[in-house]
C-alpha positions in Angstrom: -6.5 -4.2 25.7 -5.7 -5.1 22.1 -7.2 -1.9 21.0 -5.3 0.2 23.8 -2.0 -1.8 22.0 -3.2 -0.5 18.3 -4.0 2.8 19.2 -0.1 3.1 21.1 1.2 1.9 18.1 -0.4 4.3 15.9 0.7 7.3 17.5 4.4 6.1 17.8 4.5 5.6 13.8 2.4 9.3 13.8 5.3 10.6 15.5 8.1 8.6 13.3 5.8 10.1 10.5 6.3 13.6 11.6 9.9 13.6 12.2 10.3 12.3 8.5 8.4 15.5 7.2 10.4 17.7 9.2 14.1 16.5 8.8 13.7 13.6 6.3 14.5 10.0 6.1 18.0 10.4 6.6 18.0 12.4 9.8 17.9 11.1 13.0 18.3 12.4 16.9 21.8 13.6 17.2 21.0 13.2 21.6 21.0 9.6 21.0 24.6 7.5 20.9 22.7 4.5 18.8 22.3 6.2 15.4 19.1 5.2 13.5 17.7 7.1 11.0 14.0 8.5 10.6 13.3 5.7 8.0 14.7 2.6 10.2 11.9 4.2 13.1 9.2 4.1 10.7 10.1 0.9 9.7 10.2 -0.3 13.9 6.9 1.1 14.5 5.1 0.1 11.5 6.2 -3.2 12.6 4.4 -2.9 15.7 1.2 -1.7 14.1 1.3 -4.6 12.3 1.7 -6.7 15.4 -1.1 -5.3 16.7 -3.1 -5.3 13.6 -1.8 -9.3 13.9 -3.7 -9.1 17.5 -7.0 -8.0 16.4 -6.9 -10.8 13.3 -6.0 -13.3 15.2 -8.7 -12.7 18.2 -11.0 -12.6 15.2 -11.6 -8.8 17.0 -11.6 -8.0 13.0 -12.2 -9.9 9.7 -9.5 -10.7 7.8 -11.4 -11.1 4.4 -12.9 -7.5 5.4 -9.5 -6.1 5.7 -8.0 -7.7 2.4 -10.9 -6.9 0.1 -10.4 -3.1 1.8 -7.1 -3.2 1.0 -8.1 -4.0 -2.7 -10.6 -1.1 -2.6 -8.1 1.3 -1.6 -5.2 0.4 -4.0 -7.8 1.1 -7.0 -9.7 4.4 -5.3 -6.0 6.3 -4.1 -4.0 5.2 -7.4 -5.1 8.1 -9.4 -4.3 10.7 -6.7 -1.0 9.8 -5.8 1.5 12.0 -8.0 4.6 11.6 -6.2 5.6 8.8 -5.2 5.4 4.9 -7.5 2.1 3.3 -6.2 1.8 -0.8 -6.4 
């Protein structure tokens, strides 16, 4: 079930995603009356990947050092590729 949630939320934000490539942060869906941007959607549904990455951590479904010392490993491999946009 916790997977089924996680794999939901990450095609919701795959969708937010691909709205912001097509018409850009700033756009939104002129068919809705509550006006939020593409970039306040991405923010909602990356939320709720994190809730469900939240799940899995704290079902111990994954390892929590395991994902932090990935996160490490990625910062350091992508930095040199990323010519666009600041990286942290």
């Amino acid at each position: 079930e916790r997977l089924a949630i996680l794999l939901e939320e990450l095609g919701e934000a795959q969708q937010a995603i691909g709205k912001i490539l097509r018409h850009g942060y700033h756009s939104w869906d002129p068919t809705i009356l509550k006006v939020t941007t593409n970039r306040d959607d991405l923010a909602k549904e990356l939320a709720d990947v994190q809730y469900a990455i939240n799940l899995l951590l704290g079902n111990d479904d994954i390892d929590q050092f395991t994902v932090a010392k990935r996160v490490a490993e990625k910062a350091g491999k992508i930095a040199p590729y990323l010519h666009h946009q600041v990286h942290l």
